[in-house]
C-alpha positions in Angstrom: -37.5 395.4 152.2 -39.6 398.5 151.4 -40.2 398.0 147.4 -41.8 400.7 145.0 -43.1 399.1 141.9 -42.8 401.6 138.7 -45.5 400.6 135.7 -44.6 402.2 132.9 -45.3 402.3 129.1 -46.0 404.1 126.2 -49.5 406.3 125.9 -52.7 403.9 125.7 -50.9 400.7 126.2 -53.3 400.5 129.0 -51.2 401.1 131.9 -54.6 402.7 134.2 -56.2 399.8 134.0 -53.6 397.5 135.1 -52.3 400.2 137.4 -55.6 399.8 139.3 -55.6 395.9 139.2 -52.1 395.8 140.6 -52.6 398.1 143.0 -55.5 396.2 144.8 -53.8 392.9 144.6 -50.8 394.6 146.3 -53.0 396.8 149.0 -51.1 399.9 147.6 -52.7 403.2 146.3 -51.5 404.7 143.2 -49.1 407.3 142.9 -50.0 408.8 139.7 -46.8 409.9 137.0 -48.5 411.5 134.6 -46.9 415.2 133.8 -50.8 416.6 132.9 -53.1 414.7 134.5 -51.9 416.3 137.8 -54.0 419.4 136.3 -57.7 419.9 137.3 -60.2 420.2 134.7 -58.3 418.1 131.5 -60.1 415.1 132.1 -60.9 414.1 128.5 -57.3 415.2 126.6 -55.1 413.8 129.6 -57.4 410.4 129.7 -57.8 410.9 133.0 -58.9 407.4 135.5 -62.8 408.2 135.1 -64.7 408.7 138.6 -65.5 404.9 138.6 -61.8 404.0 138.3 -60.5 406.2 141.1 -63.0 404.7 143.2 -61.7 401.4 143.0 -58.2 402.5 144.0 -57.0 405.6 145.7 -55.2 407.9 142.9 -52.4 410.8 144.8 -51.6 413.4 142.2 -54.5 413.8 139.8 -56.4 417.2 138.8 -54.6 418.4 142.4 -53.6 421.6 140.5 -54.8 424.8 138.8 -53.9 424.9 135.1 -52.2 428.0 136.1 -49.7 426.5 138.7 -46.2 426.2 138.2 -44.9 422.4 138.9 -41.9 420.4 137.3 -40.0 417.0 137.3 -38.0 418.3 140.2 -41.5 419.5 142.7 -42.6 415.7 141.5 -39.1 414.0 142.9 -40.0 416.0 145.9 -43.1 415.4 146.6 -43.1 411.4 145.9 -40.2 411.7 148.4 -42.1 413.1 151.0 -45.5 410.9 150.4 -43.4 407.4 150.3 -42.3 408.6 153.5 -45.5 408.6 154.8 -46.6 405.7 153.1 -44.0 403.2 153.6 -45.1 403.3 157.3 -48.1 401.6 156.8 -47.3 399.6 153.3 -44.0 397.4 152.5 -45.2 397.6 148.7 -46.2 400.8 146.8 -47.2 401.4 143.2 -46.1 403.9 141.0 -47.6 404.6 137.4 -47.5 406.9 134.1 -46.0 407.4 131.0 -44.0 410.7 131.6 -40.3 409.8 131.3 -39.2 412.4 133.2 -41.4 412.4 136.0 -40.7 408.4 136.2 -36.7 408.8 136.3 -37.1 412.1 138.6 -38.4 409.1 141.0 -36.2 406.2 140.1 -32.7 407.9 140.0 -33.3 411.5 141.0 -33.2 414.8 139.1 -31.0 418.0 139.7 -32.1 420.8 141.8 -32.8 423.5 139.3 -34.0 426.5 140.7 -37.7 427.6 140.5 -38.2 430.0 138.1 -40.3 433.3 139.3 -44.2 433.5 137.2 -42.4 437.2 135.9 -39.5 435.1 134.3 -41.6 432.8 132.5 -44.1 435.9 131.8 -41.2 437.8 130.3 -39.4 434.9 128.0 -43.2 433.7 126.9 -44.2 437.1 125.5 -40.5 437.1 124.0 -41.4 433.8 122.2 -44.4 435.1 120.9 -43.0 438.8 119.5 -39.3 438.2 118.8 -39.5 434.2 117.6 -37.6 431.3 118.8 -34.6 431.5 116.5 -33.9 434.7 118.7 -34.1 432.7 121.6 -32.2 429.7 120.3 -29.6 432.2 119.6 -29.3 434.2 123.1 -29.3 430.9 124.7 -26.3 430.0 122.4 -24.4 432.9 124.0 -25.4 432.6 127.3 -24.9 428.7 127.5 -22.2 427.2 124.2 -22.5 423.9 126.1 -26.5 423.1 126.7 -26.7 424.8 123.0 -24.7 422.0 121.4 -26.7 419.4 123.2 -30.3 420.5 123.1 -32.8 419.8 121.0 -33.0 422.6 119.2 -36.8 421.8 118.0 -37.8 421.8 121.2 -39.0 425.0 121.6 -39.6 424.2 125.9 -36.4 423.2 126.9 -34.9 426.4 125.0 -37.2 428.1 127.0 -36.8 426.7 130.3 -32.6 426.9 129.7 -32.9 431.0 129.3 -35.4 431.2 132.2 -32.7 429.0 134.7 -29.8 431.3 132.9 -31.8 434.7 133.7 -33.7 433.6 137.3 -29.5 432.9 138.3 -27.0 434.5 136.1 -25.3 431.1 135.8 -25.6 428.8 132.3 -28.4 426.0 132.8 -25.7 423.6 132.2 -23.8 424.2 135.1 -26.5 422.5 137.3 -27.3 419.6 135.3 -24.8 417.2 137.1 -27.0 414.3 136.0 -25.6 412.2 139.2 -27.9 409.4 140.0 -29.7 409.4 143.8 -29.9 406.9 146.1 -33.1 405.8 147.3 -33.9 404.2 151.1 -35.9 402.0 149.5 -35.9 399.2 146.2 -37.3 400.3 143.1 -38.4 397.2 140.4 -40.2 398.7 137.0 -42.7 396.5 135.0 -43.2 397.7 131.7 -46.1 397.3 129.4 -46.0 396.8 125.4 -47.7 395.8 122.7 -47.3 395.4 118.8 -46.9 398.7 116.7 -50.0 398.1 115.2 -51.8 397.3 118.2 -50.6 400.3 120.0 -51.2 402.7 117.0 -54.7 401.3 116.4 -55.5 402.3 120.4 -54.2 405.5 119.7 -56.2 406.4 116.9 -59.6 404.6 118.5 -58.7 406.6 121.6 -58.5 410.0 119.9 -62.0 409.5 118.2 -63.4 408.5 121.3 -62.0 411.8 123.0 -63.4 413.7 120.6 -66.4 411.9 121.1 -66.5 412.8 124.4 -66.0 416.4 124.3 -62.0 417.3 124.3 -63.4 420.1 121.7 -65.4 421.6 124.0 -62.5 421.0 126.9 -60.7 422.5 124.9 -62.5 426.1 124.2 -62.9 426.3 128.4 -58.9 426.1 128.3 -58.8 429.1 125.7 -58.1 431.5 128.3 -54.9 429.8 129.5 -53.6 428.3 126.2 -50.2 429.5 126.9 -49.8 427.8 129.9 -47.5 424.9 130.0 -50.0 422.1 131.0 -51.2 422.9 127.5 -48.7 422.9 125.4 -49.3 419.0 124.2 -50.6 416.7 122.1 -54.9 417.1 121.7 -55.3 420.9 123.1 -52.9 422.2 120.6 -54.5 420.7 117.7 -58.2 421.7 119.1 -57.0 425.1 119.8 -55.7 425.3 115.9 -59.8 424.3 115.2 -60.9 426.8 117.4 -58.4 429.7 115.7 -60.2 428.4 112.2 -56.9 427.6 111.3 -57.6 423.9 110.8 -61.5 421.8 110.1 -61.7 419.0 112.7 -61.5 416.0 110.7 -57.8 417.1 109.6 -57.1 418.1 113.1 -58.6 414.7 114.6 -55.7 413.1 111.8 -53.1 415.4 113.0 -53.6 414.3 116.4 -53.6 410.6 116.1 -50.4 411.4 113.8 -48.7 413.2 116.8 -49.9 411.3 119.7 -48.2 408.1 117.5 -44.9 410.3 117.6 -45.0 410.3 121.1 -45.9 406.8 121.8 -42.9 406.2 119.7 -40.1 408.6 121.4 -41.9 407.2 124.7 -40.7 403.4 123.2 -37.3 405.0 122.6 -36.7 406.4 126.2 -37.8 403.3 127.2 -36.0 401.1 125.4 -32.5 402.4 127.1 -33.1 401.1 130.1 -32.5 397.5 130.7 -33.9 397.3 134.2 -38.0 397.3 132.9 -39.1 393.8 132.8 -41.7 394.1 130.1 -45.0 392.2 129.8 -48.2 392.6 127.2 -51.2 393.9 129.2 -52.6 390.4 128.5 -50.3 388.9 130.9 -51.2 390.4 133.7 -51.1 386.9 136.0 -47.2 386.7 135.0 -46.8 390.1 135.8 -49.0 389.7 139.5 -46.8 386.8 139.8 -43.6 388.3 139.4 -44.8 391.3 141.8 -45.4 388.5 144.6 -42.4 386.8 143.9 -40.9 390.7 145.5 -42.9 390.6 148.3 
């Protein structure tokens, strides 16, 4: 039986690591689910595999696109469809691994077809963000779709966005393609899942950050300036740089707020996670159980 393995896990649990370990003692390349690593030149804030790392496994979807190209969950469902096509010709086991919820379940169980929205649409409600505010927005999209409205997160200042470009790119509310109906796959999917202690995990975090400032995310981050607007941006690490770079914020205080937010997201990561009782879970120290469980597929 054709089997694609998911590894998944909060941010610097140390799923690259293990993702390259696994992936030689199964003869599989690694098909990358990382939301913003697929972007070239965001190396440092994305903690990108390193040149050494991607030599010892072969990496599909990393730094593949230009930080000004469009992509989504649905393009990723897509295209992992079309590669494990290919693949599964020549391997009965593959490996997929990341930490981007949605990109993992676009895989796993499918994601709805939402149209693509045109670069003038996304132009056009950006530049609205920026001059009219997003209460504006939040309101417009409460007239032009009552029931996404009363389910959205209305903090989340990208899915309002993304709700009014589906509702102007079609004329029809963003809800009404959201059937949230669960694909079949020609294949078996088993997720492993990686977690440590709270502590543990936060401590990574924050030695991670100071090491990417270390190695240069300011300066990363000051080659981005030009596209700061763009979506592959909008995260964790470039936003708080950029807010350094505006002289908004010194960089000890932005390095705090960083670790801070990057722990927020670690934790809504353990959250999505948590609801799905198919991940059999393992500490990254285990990694012989987890090899042993993977061989017990095969």
């Amino acid at each position: 039986m054709k089997t694609l393995i998911a590894l998944i896990g909060p941010t610097a649990v140390g799923k690259t690591e293990l993702a390259i370990e696994l992936a030689r003692h199964i003869g599989s390349p690694v098909i990358n689910a990382d939301s913003r690593q697929i972007y070239r030149g965001l190396p440092i804030g994305t903690a990108a595999p390193t040149p050494e790392q991607l030599a010892r496994a072969y990496h599909y979807f990393i730094g593949i696109l230009d930080i000004t190209d469009y992509y989504s969950a649905a393009r990723f469902e897509a295209d992992v469809m079309q590669l494990t096509d290919e693949l599964f010709k020549t391997h009965d086991t593959l490996l997929l691994s990341g930490g981007s919820m949605l990109y993992i379940d676009a895989v796993c169980h499918g994601i709805d077809d939402i149209p693509t929205i045109t670069p003038e649409t996304r132009d056009h409600l950006r530049q609205r963000l920026e001059t009219e505010g997003a209460d504006t927005l939040k309101a417009e999209l409460k007239l032009l779709d009552p029931a996404y409205y009363a389910r959205v997160d209305l903090k989340n200042t990208k899915r309002i966005l993304h709700a009014l470009e589906v509702c102007y790119q079609t004329g029809q509310p963003f809800s009404s393609f959201r059937t949230e109906t669960h694909k079949e796959r020609p294949f078996r999917i088993v997720k492993f899942g990686l977690r440590r202690e709270r502590a543990d995990l936060f401590d990574r975090i924050n030695r991670r950050v100071d090491q990417m400032v270390a190695d240069g995310l300011l300066e990363e981050a000051r080659r981005m300036l030009p596209h700061r607007h763009e979506n592959a941006l909008n995260t964790v690490g470039y936003k708080e740089m950029f807010e350094v770079l505006d002289g908004h914020w010194e960089l000890p205080f932005a390095i705090e707020r960083m670790k801070k937010n990057t722990r927020v997201y670690a934790k809504k990561q353990m959250t999505w996670f948590a609801h799905d009782d198919n991940i059999h879970w393992f500490h990254p120290s285990e990694a012989d159980a987890l090899f042993e469980a993977v061989d017990a597929l095969r």
